[in-house]
C-alpha positions in Angstrom: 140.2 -55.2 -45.1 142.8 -56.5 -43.4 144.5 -54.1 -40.6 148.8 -53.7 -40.5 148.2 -54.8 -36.6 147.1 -58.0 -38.1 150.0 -58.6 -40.2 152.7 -57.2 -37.8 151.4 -57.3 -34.1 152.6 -54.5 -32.4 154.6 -55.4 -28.4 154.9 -53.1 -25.6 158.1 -51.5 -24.3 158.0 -53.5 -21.6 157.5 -56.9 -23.3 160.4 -56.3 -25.3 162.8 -55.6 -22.2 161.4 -58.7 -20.6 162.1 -61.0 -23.8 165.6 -59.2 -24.0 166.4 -59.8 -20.6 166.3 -63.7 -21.1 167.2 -63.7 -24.6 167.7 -67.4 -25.6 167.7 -68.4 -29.7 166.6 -71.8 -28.6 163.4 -71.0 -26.4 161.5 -67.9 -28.6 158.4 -66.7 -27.9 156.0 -66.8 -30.5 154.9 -63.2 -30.0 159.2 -62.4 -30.9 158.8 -64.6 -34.2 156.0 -62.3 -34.8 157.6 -59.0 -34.3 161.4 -59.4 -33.0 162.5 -55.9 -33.9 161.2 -53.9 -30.8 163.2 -57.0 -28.7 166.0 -56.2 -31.3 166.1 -52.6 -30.4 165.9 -53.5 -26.8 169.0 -56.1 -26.9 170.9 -53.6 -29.4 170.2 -50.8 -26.6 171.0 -52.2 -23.3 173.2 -55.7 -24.2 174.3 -55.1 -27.7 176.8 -58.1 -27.7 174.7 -60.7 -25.6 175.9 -63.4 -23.8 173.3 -66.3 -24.3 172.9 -68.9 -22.0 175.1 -71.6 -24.0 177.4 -69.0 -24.3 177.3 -67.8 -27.7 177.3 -64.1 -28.5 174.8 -62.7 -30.0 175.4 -59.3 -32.1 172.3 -56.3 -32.8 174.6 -53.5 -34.1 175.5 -52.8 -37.4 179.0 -51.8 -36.4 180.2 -55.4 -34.8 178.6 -57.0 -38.2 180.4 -55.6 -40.2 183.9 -56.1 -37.5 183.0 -59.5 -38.0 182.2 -59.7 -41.8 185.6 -57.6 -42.2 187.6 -60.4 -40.8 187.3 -64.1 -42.5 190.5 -64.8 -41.4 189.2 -64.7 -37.9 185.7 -65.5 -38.2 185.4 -68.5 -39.6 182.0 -69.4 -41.4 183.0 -73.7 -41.6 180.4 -75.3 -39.7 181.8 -78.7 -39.0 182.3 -77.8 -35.4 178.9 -76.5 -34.7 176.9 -79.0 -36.3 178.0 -81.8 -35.6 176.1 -82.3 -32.4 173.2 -79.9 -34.2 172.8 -83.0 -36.8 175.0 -85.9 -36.4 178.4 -86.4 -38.3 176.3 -89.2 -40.4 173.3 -87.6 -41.2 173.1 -86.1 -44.3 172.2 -82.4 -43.2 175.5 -82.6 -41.9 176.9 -83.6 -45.3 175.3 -81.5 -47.1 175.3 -78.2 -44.3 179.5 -78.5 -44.1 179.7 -78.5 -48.4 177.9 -76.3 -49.2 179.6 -72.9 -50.2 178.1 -70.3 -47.8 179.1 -73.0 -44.8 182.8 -73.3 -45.5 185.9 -71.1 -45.8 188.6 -70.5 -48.7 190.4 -72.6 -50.1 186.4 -74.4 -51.2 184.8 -71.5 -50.6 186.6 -69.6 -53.2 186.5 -72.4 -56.0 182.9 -72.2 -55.4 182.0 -69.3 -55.3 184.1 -68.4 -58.3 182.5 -70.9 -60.8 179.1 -70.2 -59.9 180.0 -66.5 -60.5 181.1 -67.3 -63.9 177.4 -68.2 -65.1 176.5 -64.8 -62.9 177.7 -61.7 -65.0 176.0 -58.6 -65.7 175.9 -60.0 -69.3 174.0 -63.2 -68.4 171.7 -61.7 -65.4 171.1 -58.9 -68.4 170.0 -61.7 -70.6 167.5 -63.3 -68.1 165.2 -60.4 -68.0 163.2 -60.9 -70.7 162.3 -64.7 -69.7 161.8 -63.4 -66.5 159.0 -60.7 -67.3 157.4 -63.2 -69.5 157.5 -65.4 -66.6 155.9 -62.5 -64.3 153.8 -61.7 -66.7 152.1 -65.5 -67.2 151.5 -65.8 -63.6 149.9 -62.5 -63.6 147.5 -63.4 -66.4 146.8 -66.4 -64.5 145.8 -64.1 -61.5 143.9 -62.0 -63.0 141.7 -65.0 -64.7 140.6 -66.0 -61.2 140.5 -62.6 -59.6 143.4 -63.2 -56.8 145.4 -66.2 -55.1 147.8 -66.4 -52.9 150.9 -63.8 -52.7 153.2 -66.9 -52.0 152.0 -70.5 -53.5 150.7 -68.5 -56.8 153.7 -65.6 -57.3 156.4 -65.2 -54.9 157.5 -68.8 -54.6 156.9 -69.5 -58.6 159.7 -66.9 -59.5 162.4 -68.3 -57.9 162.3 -71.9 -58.6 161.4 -71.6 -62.2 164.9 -69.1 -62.6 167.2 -71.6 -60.5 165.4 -74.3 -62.9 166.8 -72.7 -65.4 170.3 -71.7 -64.0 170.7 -75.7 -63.1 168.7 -76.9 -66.4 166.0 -78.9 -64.7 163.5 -80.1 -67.0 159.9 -77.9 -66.0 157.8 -81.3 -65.4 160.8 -82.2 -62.7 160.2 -79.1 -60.7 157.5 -79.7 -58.7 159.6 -81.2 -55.6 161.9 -78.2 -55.4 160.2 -76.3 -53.1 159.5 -78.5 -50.8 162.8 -79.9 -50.3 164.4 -75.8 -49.8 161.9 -75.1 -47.0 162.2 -78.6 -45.7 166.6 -78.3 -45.8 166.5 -74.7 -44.3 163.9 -75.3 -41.9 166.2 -77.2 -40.1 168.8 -74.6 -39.7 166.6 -73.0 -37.3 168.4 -72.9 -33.9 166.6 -75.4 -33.0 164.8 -77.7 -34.7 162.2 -80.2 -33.6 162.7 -84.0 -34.5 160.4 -83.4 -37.5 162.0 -80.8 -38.8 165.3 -83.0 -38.5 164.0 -86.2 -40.2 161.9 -83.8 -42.6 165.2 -82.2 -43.5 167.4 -85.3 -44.1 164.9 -87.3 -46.1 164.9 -84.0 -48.5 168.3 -84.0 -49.1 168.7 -87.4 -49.3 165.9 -87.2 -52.0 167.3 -84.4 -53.8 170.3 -86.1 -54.2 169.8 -89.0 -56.0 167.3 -86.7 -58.2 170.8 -84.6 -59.2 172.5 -87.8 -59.7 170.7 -88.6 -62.1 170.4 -85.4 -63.7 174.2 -84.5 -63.3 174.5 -87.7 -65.1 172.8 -86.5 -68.1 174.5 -83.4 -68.0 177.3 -84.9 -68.2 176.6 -86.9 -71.6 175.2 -83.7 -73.0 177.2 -80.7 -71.7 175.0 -77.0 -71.5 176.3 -73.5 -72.4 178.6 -73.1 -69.7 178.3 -69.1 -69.7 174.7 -69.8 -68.8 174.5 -73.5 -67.2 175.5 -73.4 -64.1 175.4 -77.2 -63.2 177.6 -77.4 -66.6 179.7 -74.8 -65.6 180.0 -76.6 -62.0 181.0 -80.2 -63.7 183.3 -78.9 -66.2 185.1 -76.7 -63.2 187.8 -74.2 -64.6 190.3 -74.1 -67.9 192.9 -74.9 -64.9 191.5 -78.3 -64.0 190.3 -77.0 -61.1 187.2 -78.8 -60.3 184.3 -80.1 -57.7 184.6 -83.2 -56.3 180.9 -85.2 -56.6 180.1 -84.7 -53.2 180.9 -80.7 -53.7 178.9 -80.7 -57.4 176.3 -82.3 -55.6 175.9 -80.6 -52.5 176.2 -76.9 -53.8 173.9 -77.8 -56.1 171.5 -78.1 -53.1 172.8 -75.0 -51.8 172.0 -73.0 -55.4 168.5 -74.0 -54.7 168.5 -73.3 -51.2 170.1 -69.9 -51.7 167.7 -68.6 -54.7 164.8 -69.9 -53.6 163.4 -68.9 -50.2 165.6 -65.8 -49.9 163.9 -64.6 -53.0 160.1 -65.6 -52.3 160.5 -63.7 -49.4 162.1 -60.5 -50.6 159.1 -60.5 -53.1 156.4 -61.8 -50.5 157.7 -59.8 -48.1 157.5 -56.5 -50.6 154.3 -57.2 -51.6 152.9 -57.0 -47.6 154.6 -54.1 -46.6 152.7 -52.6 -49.7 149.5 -53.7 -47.7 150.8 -52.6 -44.2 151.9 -49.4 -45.3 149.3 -48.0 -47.6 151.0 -44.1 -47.7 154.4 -45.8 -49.5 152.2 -47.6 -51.7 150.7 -44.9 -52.6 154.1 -42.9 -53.4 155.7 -46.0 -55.1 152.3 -46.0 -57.6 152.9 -42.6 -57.9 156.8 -42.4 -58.7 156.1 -45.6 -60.7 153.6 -43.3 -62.6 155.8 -40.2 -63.0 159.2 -42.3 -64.1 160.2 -41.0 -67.7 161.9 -43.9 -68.9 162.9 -47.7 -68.4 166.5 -45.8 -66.1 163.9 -43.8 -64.2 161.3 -46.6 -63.1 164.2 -49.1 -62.4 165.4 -46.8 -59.8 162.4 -46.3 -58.5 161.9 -49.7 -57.4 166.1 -50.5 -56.8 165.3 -47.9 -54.2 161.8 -49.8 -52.8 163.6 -53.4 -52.9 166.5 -52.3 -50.7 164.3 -50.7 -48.7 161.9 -53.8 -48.4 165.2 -55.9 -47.6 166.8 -53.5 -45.0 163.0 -53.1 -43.2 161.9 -57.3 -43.5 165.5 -58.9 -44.0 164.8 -62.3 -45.7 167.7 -63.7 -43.8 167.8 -62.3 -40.0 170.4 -64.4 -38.6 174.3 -65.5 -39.7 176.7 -66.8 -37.3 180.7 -66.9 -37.3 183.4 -69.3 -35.1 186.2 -67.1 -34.0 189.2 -68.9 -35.0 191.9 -66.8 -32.0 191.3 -64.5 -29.3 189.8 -60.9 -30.6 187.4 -58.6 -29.5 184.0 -57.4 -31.3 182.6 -54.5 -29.5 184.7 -53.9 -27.1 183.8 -57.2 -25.4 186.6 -60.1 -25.7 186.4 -64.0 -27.2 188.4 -66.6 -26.4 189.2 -68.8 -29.6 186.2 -71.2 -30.5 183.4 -68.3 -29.3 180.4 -68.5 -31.2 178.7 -65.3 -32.5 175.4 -65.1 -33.8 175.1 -61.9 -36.1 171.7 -60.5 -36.4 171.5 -58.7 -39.4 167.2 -57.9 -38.6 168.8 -55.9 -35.8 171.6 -54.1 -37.8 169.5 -53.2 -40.8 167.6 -50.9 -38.0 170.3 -49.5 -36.4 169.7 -45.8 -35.7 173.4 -45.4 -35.7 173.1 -46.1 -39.4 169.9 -45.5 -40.7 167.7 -42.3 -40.1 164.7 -43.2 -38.5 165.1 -46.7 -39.0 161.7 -48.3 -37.8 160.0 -46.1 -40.9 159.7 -48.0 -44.2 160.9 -45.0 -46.7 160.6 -46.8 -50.0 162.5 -43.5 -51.3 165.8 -44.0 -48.8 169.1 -43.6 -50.6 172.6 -44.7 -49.3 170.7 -47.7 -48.2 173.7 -49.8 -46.3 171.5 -52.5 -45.4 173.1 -56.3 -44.8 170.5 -58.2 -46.3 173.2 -59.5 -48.7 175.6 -60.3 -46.0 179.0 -58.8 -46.5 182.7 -59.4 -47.8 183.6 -62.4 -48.9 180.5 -64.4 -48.0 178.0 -61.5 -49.7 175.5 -63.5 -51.8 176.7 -64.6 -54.9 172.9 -63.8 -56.2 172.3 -60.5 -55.0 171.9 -59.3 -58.6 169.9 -61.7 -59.5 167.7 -61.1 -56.6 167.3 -57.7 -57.2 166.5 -58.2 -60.6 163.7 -61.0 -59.8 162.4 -58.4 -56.8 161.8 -55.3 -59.5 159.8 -56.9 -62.0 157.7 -58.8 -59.6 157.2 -56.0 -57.3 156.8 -53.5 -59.9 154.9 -55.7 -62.8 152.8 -57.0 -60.0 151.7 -53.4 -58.5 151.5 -51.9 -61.6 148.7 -55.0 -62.7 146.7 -55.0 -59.8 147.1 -50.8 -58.0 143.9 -51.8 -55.4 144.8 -55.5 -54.5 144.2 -56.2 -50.9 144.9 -59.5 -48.9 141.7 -61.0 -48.4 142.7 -62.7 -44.6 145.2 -62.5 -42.2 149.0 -63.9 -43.8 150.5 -66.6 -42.1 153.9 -66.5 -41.0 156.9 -68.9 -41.3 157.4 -68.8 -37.6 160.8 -68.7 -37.9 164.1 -67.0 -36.7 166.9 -67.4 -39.2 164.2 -66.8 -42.4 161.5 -64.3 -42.0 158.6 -64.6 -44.3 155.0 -65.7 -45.1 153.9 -69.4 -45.5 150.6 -67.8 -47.2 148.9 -64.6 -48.0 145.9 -65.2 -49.8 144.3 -61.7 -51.5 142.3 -60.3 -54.3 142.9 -58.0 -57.3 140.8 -55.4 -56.4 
């Protein structure tokens, strides 16, 4: 049986104040990657908006998030500046990183944003559930032929690539790559990443590319339901004649993947662990689960449990901002050009916010958590997600009540996305 220390290493008081007191994104510690909230709690304690050593600020309470998400007009999220040196102005992270809507400010930003969230109503999210629980259910048949897997490679991961499949009409035998090329394209965003990571990342979005052209192309001769195609919806743009230029089409359709793809595996992976690491809420999630009187009853059971799981193990810890004019976030003053780092794994335990925040309470209402982001920049998805993290979580606990992870779950070993590589386990 595999112990929660295992899973989450506990640090000392004292570790975390001496990892807070040198605080650098670019030189972490692998036991912070591991656990980073006790140094969260210590930076959000004694240096709550912390100067880093290339002078960037770096945010750990709720309260100067959301100052910062309240103000797009100030706090720009357009990349161009920051990345060029990150990547190069001719590589084609850069293209793709400085296109792609959660990287760029209105005017593109909003023409974005609002044609993807055309082929996102309640209606059409409403009308993916039932392909989704077959979908749940198939890879839970296959799970339960061979007696356990892995949380990740054989669940979590599968759910959302097969649904942004769908949303961008790729052909099943043509999704194999998809993964890969998301990890590889994100892993690069990390603060800072290694010359493989770098070459890693722009061969995948070089590769994805002229994979879309080709696929736009047929798209193109043989246009989707635009209500639910969302790579029709993208090339036919708005009744206005507002529409995407290729590079935009193209790039964003990167981003789509991006976006609904490792988010998602680990909301679910992540879920699924906690589960394991906190066996007294699994217990009283089987049991609520058990006692629901309806369809209403058990779906609020688990809305509860996945905002929980997303405020305790935030998919995405980190988001950054450029302030565009001189301002102030927490009573500490920018000059125009500052760089803020916004750690929402900090905020989403903020004892200012949440009561007893370091407890996972898979019953916790008023959940305020920043999972999503916030404002204008909130995830497009967050429905969706939600949706996909309920009927895994809850199809896949209600199948298999005594699974167990059968060895220690390997991490990502990242910053900016916090999740599990692999978690290999057993049905019972």
């Amino acid at each position: 049986m595999i112990q929660p220390h295992q899973i989450t290493p506990p640090m000392g008081a004292d570790r975390a104040r001496e990892i807070a007191s040198s605080f650098d994104l670019r030189a972490l510690a692998p036991d912070f990657l591991a656990n980073p909230y006790p140094v969260y709690a210590a930076l959000r304690e004694a240096d709550p908006v912390r100067r880093m050593p290339d002078g960037s600020l770096f945010l750990t309470r709720h309260a100067d998030l959301m100052t910062v998400y309240r103000d797009a007009a100030v706090f720009s999220s357009d990349k161009h500046v920051e990345f060029a040196p990150k990547y190069g102005v001719e590589s084609p992270l850069y293209e793709h990183h400085t296109t792609s809507l959660v990287f760029n400010d209105p005017p593109l930003h909003t023409r974005v944003r609002k044609l993807i969230m055309g082929a996102l109503t309640r209606r059409a999210i409403a009308d993916m559930e039932p392909g989704l629980v077959t979908l749940v259910d198939n890879l839970l048949d296959r799970i339960e032929a061979q007696g356990g897997g892995d949380l990740i490679e054989d669940f979590a991961s599968a759910i959302p690539v097969e649904i942004i499949g769908n949303l961008l009409g790729v052909p099943h035998a043509e999704r194999g790559p998809l993964r890969a090329w998301s990890l590889a394209i994100l892993g690069a965003l990390e603060p800072v990443p290694t010359p493989e990571q770098h070459a890693l990342g722009n061969r995948s979005v070089t590769e994805m590319l002229a994979y879309l052209r080709g696929l736009v192309a047929e798209r193109r001769k043989a246009p989707g339901d635009p209500e639910r195609d969302v790579l029709t919806r993208l090339i036919q743009g708005e009744a206005s004649g507002d529409k995407l230029s290729e590079v935009e089409l193209l790039q964003n359709c990167i981003f789509l993947l991006n976006a609904g793809h490792e988010t998602t595996t680990n909301l679910i992976g992540n879920g699924l662990i906690l589960l394991q690491e906190f066996p007294a809420q699994r217990a009283q999630l089987l049991a609520d689960l058990n006692a629901a009187r309806d369809d209403a009853a058990r779906e609020q059971v688990l809305s509860l449990a996945v905002d929980e799981c997303l405020r305790f193990e935030s998919s995405n810890q980190l988001g950054n901002r450029r302030a565009l004019a001189p301002c102030a976030v927490g009573g500490v003053d920018l000059p125009a050009g500052a760089l803020v780092t916004l750690c929402i794994g900090a905020a989403n335990r903020d004892p200012a916010v949440y009561e007893q925040p370091e407890t996972l309470n898979l019953r916790r209402e008023g959940n305020k958590h920043l999972a999503f982001g916030f404002g204008i920049h909130q995830c497009a998805g967050l429905s969706l997600a939600r949706l996909e993290g309920r009927i895994a979580i809850g199809r896949f606990l209600t199948r298999f009540p005594q699974f167990e992870l059968s060895d220690v779950p390997e991490r990502g070993g990242r910053a900016r996305f916090r999740g599990f590589l692999s978690a290999p386990f057993r049905t019972r």
